[in-house]
VMD Tcl script that draws the C-alpha trace (Angstrom):
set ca {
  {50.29 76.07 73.54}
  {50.61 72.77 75.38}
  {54.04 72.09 76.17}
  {54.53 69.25 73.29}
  {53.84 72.23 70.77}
  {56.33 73.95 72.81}
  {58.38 71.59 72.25}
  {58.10 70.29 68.66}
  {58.55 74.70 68.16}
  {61.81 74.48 69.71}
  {63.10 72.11 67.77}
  {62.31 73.35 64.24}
  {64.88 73.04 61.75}
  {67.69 75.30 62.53}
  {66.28 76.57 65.78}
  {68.74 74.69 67.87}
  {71.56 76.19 67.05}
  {70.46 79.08 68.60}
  {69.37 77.44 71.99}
  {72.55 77.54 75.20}
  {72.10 73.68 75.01}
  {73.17 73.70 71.21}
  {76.05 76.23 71.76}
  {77.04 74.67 74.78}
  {77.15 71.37 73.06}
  {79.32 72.77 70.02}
  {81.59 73.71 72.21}
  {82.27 70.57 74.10}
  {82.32 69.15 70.45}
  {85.22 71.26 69.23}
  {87.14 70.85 72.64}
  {86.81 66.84 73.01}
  {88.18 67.14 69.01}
  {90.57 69.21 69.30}
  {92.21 67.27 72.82}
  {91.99 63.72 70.63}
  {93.72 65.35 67.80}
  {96.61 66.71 69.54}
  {96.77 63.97 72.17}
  {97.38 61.33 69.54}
  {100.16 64.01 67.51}
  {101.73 64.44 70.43}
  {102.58 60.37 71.52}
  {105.24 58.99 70.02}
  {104.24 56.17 70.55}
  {100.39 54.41 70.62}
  {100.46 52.90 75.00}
  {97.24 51.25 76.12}
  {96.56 54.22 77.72}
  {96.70 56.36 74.28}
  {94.00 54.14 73.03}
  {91.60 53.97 75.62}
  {91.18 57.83 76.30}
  {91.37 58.30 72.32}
  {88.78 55.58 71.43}
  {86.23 56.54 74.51}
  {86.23 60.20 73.45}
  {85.84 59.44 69.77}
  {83.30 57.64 70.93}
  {82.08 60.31 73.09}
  {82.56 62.70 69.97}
  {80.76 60.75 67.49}
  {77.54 59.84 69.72}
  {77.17 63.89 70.72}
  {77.49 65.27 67.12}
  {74.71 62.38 66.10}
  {72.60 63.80 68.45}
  {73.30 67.13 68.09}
  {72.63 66.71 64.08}
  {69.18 65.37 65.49}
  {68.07 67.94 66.72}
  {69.26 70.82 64.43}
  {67.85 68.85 61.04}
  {64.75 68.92 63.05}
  {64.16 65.13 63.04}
  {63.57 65.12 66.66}
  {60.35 66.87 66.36}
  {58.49 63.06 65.62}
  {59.53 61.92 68.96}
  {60.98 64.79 71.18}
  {60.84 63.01 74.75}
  {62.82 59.77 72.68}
  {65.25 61.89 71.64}
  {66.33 64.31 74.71}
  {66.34 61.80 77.38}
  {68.72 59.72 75.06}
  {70.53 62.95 75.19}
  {70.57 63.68 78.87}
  {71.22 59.86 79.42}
  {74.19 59.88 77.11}
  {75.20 63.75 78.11}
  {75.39 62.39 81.44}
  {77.37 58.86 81.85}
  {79.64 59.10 78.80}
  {81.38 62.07 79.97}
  {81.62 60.92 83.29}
  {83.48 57.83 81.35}
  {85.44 60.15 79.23}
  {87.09 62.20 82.54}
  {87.69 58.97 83.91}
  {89.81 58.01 80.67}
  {91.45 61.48 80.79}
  {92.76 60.47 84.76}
  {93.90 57.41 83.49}
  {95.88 58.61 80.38}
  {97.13 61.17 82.91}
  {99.05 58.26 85.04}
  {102.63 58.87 85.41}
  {104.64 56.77 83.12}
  {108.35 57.07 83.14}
  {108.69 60.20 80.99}
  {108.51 63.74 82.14}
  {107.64 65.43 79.38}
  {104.35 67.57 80.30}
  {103.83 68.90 76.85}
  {102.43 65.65 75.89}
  {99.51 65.89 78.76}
  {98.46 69.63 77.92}
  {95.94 68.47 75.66}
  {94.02 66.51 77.81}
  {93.00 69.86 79.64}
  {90.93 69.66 76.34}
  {89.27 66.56 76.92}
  {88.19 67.31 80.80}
  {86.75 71.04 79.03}
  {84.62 69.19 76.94}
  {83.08 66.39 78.71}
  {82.61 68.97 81.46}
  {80.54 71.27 78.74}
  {79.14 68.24 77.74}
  {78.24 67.55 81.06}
  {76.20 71.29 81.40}
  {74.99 70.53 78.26}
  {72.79 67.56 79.91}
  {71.78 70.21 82.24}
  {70.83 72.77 79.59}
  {68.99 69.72 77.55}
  {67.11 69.07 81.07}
  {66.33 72.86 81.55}
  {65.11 72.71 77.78}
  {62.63 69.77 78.41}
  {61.58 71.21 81.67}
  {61.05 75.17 81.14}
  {57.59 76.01 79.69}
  {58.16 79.12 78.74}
  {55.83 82.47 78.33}
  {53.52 81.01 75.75}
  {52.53 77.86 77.83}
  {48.87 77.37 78.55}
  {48.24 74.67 80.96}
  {45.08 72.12 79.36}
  {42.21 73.02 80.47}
  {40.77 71.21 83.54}
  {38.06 68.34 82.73}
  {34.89 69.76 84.22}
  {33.50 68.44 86.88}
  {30.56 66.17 86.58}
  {27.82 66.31 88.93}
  {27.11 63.26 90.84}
  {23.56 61.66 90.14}
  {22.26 59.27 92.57}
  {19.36 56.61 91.43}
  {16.37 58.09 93.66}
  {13.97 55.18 94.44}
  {10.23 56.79 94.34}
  {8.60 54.54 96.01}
  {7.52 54.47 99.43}
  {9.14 53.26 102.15}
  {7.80 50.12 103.07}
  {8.43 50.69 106.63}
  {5.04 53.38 106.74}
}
mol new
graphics top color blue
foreach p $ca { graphics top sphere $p radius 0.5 }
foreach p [lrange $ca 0 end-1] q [lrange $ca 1 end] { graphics top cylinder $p $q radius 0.2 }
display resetview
């Protein structure tokens, strides 16, 4: 198998569930959800900050689980290289932007109350799975597996050179 039919096998319908990079990806999924989701219960009140980390990891959320559907429905298999370097790309800088938005919405403000801030342990736990999950999608792409059989070499053609038969004029 050449390693596009490697590939295009991997990424059968309902195959990637089954793959670290899928699981991996769930994961960061139900952690980035669940640290929105209580982040926003917990404020009493919506602050600049509130609405930046909440709308970046949403953001975040929504762009993963597209991807993710992607590839488990199986309609990556048309263009496979498209599709998982705009997931290593996007696995790679937005949650880089989302920890950034979970420092910032972790500034001290003149309350106290930490209770309020234990969810965003959620958010960094996510975009950091969603982080290995790049790495996972890049060990995916890369790893050839048992079954891969390199092409075949193009033979080697032999080199003909135009003999002139006549004479040297020189005799």
């Amino acid at each position: 198998m050449t390693q596009d039919e490697l590939i295009r096998n991997k990424l059968k319908p309902g195959k990637f569930i089954f793959y670290p990079s899928g699981i991996i990806k769930v994961l960061g999924l139900v952690f980035i959800f669940a640290g929105v989701t209580f982040y926003i219960s917990l404020q009493p009140e919506i602050e600049v900050k509130v609405f930046v980390y909440s709308v970046a990891n949403i953001v975040i959320f929504f762009s993963s689980f597209i991807l993710y559907m992607i590839f488990t429905l199986g309609h990556a298999r048309q263009k496979p290289w498209m599709y998982l370097q705009i997931d290593i790309v996007l696995n790679i800088f937005l949650p880089i932007i989302g920890i950034i938005c979970v420092v910032i919405a972790k500034s001290p403000t003149t309350s106290n109350n930490s209770t309020k801030y234990f969810p965003l342990g959620f958010g960094i736990t996510g975009n950091v799975l969603l982080l290995i999950s790049a790495a996972t999608m890049f060990m995916f792409y890369r790893y050839k597996g048992d079954n891969y059989v390199p092409p075949e070499p193009l033979p080697e053609r032999r080199k003909t050179y135009m003999i002139d038969a006549r004479p040297s004029v020189h005799i």
